[in-house]
Backbone as JSON Lines, residues from 0, in Angstrom:
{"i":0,"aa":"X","n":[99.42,-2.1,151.2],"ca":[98.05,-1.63,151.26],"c":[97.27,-2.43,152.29]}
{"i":1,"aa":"X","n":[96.03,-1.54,153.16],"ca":[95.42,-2.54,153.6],"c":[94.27,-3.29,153.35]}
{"i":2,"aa":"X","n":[94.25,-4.21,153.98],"ca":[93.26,-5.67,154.04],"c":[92.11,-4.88,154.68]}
{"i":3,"aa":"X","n":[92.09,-3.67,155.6],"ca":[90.95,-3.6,155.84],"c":[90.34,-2.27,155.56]}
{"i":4,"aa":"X","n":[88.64,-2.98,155.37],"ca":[88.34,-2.24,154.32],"c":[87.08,-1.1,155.23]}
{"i":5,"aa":"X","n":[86.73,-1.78,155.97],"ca":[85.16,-1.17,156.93],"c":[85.16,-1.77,158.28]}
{"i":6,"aa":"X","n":[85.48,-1.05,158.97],"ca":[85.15,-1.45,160.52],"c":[84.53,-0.55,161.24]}
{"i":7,"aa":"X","n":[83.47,-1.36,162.3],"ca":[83.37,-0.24,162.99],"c":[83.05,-0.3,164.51]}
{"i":8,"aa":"X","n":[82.97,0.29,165.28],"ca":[83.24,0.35,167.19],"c":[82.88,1.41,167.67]}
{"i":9,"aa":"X","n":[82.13,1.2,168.76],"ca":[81.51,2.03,169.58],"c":[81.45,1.47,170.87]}
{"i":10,"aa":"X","n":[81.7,2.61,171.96],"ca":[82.08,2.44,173.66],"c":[81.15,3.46,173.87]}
{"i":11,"aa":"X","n":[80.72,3.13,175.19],"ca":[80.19,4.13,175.78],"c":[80.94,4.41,177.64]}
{"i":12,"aa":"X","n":[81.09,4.69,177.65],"ca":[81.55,5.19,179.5],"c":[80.97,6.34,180.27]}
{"i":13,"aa":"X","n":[80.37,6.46,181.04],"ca":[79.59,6.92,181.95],"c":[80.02,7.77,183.04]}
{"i":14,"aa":"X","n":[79.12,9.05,183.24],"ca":[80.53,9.85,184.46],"c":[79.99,9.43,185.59]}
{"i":15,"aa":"X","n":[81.01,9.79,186.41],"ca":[80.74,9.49,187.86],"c":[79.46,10.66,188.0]}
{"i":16,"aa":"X","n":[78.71,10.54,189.34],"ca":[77.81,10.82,190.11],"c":[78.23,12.8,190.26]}
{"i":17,"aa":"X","n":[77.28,13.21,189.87],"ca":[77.51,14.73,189.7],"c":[78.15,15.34,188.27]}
{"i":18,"aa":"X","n":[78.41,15.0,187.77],"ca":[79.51,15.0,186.59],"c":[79.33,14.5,185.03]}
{"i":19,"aa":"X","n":[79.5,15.6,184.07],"ca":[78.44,15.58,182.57],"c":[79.96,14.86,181.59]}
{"i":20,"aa":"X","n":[80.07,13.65,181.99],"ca":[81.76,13.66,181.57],"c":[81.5,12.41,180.37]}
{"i":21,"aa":"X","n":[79.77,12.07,180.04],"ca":[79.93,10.42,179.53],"c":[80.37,10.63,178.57]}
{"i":22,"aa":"X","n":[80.74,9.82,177.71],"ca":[82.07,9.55,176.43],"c":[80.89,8.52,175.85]}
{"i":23,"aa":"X","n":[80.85,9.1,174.4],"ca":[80.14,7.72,173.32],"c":[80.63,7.55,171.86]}
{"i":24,"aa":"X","n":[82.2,7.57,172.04],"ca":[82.42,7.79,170.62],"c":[82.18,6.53,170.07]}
{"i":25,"aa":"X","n":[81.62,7.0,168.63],"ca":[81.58,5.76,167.61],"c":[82.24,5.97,166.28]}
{"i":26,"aa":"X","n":[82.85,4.83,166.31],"ca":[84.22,5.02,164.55],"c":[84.26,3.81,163.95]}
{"i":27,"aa":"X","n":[84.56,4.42,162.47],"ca":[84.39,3.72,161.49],"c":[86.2,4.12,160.86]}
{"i":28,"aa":"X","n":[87.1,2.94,160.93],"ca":[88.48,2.24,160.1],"c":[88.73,1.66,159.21]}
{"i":29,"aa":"X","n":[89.11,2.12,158.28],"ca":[89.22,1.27,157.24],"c":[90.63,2.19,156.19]}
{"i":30,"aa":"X","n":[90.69,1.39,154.75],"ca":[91.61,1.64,154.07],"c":[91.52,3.28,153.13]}
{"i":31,"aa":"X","n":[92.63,4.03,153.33],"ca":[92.39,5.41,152.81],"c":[91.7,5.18,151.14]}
{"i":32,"aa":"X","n":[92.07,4.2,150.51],"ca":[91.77,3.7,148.9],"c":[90.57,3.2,149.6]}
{"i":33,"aa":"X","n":[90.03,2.99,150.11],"ca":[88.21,2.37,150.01],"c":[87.24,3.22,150.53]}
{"i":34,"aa":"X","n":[86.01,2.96,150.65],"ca":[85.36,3.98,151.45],"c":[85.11,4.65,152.33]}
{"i":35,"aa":"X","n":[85.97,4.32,153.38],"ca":[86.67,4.8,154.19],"c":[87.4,6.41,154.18]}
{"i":36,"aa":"X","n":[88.49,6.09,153.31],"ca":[88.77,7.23,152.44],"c":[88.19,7.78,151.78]}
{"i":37,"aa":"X","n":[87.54,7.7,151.02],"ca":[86.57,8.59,150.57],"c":[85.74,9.37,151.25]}
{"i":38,"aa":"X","n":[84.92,8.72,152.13],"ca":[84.17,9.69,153.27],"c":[85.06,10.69,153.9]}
{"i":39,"aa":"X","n":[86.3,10.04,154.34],"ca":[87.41,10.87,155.18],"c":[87.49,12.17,154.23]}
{"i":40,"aa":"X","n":[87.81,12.01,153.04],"ca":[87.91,13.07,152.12],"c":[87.0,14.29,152.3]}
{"i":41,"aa":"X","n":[85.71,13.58,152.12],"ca":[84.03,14.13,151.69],"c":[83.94,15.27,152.97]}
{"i":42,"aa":"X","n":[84.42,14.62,154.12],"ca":[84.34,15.18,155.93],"c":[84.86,16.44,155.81]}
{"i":43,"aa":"X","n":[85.58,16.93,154.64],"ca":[86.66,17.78,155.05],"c":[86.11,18.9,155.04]}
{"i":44,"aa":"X","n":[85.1,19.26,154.1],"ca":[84.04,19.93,154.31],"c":[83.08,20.8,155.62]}
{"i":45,"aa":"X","n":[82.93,21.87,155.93],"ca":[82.04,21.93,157.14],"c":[80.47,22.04,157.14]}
{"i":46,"aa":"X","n":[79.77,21.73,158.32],"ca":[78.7,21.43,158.18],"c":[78.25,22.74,159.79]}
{"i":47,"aa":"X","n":[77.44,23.6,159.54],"ca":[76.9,24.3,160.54],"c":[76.52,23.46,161.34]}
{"i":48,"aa":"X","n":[77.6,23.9,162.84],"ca":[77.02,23.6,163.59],"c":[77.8,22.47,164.69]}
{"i":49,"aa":"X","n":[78.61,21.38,163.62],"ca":[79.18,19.99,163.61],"c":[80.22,20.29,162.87]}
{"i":50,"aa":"X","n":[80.9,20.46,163.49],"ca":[82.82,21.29,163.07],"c":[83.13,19.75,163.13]}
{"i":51,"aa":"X","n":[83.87,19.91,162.16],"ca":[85.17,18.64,161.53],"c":[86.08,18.87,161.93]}
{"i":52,"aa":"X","n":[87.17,18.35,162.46],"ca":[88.42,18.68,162.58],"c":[89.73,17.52,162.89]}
{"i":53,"aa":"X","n":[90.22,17.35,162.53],"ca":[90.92,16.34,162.45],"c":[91.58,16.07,164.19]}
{"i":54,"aa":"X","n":[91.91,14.73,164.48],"ca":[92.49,14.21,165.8],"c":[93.82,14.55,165.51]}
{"i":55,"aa":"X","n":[93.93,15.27,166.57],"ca":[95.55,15.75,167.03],"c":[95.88,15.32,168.71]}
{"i":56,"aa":"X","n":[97.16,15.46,168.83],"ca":[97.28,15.0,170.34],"c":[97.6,16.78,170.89]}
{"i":57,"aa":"X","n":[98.08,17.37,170.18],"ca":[98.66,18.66,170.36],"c":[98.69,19.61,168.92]}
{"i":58,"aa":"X","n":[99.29,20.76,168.98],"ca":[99.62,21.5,167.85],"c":[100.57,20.91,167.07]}
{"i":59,"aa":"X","n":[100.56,20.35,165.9],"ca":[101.78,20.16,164.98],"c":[101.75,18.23,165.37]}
{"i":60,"aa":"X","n":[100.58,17.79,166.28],"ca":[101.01,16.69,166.4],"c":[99.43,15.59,165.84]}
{"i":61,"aa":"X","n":[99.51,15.4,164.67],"ca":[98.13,14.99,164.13],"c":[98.5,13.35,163.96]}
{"i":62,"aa":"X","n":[97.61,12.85,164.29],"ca":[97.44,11.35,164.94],"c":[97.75,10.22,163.74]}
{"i":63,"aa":"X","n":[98.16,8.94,163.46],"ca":[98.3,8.4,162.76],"c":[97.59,6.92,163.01]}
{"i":64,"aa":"X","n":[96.54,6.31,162.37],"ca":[96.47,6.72,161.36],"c":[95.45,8.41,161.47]}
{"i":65,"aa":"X","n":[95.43,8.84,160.35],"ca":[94.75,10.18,160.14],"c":[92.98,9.74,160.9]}
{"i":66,"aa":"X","n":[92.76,10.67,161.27],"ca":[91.68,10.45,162.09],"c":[91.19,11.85,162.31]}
{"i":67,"aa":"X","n":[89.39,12.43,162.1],"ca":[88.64,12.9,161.62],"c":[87.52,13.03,162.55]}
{"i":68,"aa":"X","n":[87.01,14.28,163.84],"ca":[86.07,13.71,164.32],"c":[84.72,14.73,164.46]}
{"i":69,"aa":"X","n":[83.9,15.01,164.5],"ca":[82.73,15.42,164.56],"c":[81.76,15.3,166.32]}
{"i":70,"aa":"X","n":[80.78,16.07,166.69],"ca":[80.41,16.21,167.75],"c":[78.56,15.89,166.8]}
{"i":71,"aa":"X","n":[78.29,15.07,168.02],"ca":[77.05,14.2,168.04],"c":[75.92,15.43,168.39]}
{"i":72,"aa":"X","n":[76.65,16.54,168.54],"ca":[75.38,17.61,169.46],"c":[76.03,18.77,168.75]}
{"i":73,"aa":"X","n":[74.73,19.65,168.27],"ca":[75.09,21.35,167.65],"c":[76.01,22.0,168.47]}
{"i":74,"aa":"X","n":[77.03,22.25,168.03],"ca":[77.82,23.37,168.54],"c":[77.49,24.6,168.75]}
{"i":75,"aa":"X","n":[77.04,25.18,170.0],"ca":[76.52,26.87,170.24],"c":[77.59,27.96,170.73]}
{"i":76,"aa":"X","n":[78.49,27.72,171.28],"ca":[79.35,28.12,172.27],"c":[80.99,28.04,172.01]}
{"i":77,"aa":"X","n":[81.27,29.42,172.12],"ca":[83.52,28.82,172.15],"c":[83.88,28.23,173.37]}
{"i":78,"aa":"X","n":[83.0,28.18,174.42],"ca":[83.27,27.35,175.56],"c":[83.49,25.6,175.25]}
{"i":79,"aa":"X","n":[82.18,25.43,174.18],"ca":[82.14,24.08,173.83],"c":[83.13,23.49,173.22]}
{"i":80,"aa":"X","n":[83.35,24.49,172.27],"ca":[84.72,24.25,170.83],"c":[86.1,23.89,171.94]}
{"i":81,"aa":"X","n":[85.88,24.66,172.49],"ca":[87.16,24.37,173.62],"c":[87.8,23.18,174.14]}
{"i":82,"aa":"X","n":[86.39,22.84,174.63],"ca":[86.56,21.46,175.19],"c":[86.49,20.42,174.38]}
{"i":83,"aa":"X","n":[85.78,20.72,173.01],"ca":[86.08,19.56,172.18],"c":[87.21,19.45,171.45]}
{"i":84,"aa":"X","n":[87.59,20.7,170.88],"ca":[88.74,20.77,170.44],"c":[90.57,20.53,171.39]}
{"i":85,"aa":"X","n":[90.19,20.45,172.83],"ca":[91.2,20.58,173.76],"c":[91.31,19.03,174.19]}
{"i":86,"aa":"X","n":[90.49,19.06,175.3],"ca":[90.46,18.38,176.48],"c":[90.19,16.8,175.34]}
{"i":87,"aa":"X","n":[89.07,16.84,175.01],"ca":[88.08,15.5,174.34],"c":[89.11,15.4,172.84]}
{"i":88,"aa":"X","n":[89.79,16.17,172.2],"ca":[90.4,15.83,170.95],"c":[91.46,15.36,171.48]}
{"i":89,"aa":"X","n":[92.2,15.6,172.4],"ca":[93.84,15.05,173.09],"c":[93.57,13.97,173.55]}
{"i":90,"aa":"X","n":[92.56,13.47,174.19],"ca":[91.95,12.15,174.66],"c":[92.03,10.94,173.53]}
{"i":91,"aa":"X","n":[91.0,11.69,172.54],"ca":[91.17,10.76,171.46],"c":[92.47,10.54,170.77]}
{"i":92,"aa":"X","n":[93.05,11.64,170.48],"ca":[94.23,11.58,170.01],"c":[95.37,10.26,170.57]}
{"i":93,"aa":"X","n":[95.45,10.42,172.11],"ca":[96.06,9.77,172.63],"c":[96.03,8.53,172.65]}
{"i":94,"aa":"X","n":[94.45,7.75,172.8],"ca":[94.0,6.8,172.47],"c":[94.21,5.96,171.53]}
{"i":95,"aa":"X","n":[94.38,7.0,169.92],"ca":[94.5,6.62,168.95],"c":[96.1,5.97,168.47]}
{"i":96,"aa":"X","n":[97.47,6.94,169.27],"ca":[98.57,6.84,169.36],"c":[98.81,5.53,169.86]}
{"i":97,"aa":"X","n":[98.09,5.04,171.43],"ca":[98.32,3.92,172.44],"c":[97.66,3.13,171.93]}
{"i":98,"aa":"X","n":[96.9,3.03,170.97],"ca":[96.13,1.71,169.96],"c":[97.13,1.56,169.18]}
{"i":99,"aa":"X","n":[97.97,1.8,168.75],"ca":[98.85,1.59,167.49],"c":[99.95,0.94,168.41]}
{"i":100,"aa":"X","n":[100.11,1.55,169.09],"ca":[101.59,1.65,170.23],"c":[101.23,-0.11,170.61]}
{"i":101,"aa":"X","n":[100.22,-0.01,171.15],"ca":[99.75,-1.39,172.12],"c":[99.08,-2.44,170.87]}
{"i":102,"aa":"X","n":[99.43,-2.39,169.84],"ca":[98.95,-3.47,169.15],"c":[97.8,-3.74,168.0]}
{"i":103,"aa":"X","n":[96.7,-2.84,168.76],"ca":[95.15,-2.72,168.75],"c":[95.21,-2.37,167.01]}
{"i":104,"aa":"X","n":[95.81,-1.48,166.35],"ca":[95.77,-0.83,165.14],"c":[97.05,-1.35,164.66]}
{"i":105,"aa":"X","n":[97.43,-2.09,163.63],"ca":[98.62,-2.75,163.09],"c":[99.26,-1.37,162.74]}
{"i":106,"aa":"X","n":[100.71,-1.04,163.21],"ca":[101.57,-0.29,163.29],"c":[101.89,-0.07,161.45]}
{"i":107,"aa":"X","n":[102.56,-1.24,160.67],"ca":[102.38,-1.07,159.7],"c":[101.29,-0.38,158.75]}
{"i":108,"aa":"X","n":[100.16,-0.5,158.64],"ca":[98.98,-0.04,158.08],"c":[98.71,1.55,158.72]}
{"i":109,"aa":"X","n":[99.06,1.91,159.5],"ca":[98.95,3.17,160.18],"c":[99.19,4.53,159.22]}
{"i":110,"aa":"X","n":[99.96,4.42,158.36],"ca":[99.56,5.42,157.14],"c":[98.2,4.28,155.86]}
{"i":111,"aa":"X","n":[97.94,4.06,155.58],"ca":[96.66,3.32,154.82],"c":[95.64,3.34,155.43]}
{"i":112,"aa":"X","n":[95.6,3.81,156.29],"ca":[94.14,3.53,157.51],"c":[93.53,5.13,157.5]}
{"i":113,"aa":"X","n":[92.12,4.79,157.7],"ca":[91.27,6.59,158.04],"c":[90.56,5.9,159.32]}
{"i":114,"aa":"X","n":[90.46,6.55,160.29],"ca":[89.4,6.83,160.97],"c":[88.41,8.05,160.85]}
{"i":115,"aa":"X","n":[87.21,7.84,161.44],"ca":[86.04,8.71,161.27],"c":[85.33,8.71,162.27]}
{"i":116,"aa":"X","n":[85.32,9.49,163.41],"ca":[84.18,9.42,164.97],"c":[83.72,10.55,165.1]}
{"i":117,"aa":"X","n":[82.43,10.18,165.54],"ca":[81.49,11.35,166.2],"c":[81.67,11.07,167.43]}
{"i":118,"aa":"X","n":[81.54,12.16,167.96],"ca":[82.04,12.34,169.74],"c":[80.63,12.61,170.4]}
{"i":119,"aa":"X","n":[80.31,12.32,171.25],"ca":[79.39,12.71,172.3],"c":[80.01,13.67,173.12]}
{"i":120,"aa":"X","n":[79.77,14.93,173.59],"ca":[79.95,16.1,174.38],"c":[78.92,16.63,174.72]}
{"i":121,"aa":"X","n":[78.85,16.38,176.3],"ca":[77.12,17.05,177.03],"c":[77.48,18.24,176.66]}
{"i":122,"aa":"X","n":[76.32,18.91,176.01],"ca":[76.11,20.09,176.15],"c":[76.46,21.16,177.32]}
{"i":123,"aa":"X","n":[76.6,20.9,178.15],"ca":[76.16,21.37,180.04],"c":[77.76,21.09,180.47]}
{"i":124,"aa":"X","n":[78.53,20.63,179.51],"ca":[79.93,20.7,179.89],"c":[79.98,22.21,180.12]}
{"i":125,"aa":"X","n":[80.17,22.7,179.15],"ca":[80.37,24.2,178.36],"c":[80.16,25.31,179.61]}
{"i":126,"aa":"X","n":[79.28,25.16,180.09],"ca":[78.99,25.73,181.37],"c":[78.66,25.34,182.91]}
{"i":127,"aa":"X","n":[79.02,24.0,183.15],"ca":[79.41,23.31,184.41],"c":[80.72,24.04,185.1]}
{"i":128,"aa":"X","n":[80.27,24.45,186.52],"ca":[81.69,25.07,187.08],"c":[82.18,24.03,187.67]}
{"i":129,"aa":"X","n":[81.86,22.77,187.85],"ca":[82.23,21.95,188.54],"c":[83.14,20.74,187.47]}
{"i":130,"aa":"X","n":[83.02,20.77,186.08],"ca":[83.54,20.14,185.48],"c":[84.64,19.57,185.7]}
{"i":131,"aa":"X","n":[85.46,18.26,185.97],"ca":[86.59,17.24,186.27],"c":[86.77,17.34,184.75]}
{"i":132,"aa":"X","n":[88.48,18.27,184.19],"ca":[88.5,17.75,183.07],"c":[89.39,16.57,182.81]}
{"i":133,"aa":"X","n":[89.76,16.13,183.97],"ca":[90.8,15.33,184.3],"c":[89.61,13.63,183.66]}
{"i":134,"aa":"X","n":[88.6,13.7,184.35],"ca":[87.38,13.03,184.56],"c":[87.07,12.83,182.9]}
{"i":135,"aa":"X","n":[87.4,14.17,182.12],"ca":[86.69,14.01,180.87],"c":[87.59,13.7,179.76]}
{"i":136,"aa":"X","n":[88.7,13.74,180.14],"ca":[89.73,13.26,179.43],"c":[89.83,11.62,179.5]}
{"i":137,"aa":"X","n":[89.84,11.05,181.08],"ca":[89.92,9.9,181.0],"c":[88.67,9.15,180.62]}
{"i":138,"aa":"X","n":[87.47,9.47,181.18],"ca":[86.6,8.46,180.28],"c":[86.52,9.09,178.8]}
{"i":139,"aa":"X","n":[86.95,10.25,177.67],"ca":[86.96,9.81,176.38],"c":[88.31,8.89,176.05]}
{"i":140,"aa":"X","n":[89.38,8.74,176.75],"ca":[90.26,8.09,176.65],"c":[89.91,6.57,176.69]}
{"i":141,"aa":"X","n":[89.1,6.08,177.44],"ca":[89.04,4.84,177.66],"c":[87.79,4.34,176.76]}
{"i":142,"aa":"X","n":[86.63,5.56,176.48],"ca":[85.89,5.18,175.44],"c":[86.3,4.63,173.56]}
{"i":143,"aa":"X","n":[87.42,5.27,173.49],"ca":[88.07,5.49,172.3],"c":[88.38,4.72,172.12]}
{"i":144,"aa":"X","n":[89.44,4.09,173.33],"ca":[90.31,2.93,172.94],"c":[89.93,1.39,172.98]}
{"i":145,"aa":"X","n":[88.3,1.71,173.87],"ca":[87.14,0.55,173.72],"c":[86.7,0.23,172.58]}
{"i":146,"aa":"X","n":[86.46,1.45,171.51],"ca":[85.34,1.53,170.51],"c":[86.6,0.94,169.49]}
{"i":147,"aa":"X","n":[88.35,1.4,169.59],"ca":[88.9,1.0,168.09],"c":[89.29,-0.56,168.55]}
{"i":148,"aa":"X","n":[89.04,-0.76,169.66],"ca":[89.31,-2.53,169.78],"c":[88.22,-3.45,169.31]}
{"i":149,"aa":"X","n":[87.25,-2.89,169.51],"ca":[85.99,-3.71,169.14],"c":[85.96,-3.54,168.34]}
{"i":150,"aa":"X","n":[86.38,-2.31,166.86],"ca":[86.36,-2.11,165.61],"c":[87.09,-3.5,165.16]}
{"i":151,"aa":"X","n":[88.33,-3.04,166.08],"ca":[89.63,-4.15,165.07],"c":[89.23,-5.8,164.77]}
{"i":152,"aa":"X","n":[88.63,-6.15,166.91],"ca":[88.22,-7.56,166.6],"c":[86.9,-7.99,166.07]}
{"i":153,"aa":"X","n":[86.37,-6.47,165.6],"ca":[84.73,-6.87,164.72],"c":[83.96,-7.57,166.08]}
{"i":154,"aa":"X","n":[83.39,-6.73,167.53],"ca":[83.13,-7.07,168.33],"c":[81.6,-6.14,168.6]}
{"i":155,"aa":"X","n":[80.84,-6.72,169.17],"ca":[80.41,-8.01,169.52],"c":[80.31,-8.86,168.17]}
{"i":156,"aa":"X","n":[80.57,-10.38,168.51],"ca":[80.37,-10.91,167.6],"c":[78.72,-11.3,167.18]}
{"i":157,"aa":"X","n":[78.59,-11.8,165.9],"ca":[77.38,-11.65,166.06],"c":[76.73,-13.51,166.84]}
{"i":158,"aa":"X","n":[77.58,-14.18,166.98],"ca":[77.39,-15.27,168.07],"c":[76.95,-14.81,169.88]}
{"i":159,"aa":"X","n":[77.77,-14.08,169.8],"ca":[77.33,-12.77,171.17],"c":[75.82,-12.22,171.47]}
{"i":160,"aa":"X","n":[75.65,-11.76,170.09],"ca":[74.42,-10.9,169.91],"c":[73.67,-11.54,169.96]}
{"i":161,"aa":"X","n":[73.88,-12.85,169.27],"ca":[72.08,-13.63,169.27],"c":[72.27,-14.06,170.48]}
{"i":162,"aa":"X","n":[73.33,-14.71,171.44],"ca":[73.08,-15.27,172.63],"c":[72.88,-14.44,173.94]}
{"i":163,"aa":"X","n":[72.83,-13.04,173.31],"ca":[72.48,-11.78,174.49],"c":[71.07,-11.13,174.36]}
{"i":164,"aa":"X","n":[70.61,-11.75,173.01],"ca":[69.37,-11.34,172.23],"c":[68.28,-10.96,173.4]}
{"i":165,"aa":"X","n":[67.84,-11.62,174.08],"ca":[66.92,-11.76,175.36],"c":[67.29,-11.14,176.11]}
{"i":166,"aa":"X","n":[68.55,-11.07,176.98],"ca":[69.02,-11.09,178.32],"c":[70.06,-9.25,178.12]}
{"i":167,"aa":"X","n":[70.23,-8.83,177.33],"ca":[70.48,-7.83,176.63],"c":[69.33,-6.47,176.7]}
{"i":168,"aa":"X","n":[69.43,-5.51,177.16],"ca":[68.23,-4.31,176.53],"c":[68.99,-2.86,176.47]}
{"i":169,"aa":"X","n":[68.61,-2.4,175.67],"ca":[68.65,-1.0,175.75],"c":[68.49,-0.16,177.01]}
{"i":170,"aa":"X","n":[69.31,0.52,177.59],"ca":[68.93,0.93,179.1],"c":[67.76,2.15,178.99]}
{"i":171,"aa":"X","n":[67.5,2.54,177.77],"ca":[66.21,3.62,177.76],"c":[64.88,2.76,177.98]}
{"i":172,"aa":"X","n":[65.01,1.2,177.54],"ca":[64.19,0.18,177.97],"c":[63.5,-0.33,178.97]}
{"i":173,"aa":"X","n":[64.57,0.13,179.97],"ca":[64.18,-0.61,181.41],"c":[63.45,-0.75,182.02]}
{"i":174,"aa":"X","n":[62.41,-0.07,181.77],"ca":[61.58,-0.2,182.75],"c":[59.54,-0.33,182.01]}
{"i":175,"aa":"X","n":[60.55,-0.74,180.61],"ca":[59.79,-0.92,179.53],"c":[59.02,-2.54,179.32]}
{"i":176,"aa":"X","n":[58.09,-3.47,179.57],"ca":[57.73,-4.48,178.69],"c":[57.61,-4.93,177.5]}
{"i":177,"aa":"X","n":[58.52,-5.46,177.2],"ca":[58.73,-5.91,175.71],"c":[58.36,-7.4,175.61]}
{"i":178,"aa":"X","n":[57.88,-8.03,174.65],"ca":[57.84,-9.69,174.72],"c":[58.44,-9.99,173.64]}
């Protein structure tokens, strides 16, 4: 069984210049017996709008540990479902495989474990003719596998946080005075 009980990680990655490709997944790991599992359970449920659907890398190929993800923005469109369900779920998927593979997620615990992420997907994907899905695959790929490392090592620490406290802002901030 596992030791862990609540974690959680969030990445953000940014598209290149022209391009609606940013990645912000945020997830929460922990043990299928704790609350973790339970929510995982509760998810299975649908919610108008914010389709559930479990991380797969492919058809017939569903990710281990079990992993669960949701879109941060109303679903309007089968264009959208597409890409979340295609391009942005194989990303994660993959991520989730090469975290286990590479260390990041203890191989053992990989059946005892739930994940749970909401995905960020611009809206303006859905109908961008210019869309790089190559672009949108790799930054949710690299967001994913940001957000379950910082889950695992419980990152930032909070020694981090107070010593970034100041020098640290919110980038919606910037151009904001705060004292």
């Amino acid at each position: 069984m596992s030791e862990i009980w609540f974690r959680t990680g969030e990445a953000t990655v940014f598209a290149s210049e022209g391009q609606v490709t940013d990645a912000m997944p945020e997830v929460v790991i922990g043990s299928v017996k704790g609350p973790i599992g339970t929510a995982f359970a509760t998810l299975m449920g649908q919610s108008a709008g914010h389709t559930r659907m479990f991380i797969l890398r492919d058809c017939n190929q569903q990710v281990r540990p079990s992993a669960i993800m949701t879109s941060k923005v109303t679903i309007t469109s089968a264009e959208y479902v597409d890409l979340l369900g295609g391009v942005v779920q194989a990303a994660l998927g993959d991520a989730i495989v090469d975290a286990v593979a590479n260390g990041i997620i203890p191989k053992d615990q990989a059946n005892d474990l739930a994940i749970i992420t909401t995905v960020w997907l611009d809206p303006r994907t859905a109908t961008d003719a210019n869309l790089d899905k190559k672009e949108l695959y790799k930054n949710n790929y690299e967001a994913m596998t940001t957000a379950l490392s910082r889950a695992m090592k419980q990152e930032p620490t909070m020694d981090e946080l107070i010593a970034n406290r100041k020098t640290v802002r919110h980038f919606a901030l910037a151009d904001v005075q705060i004292d």
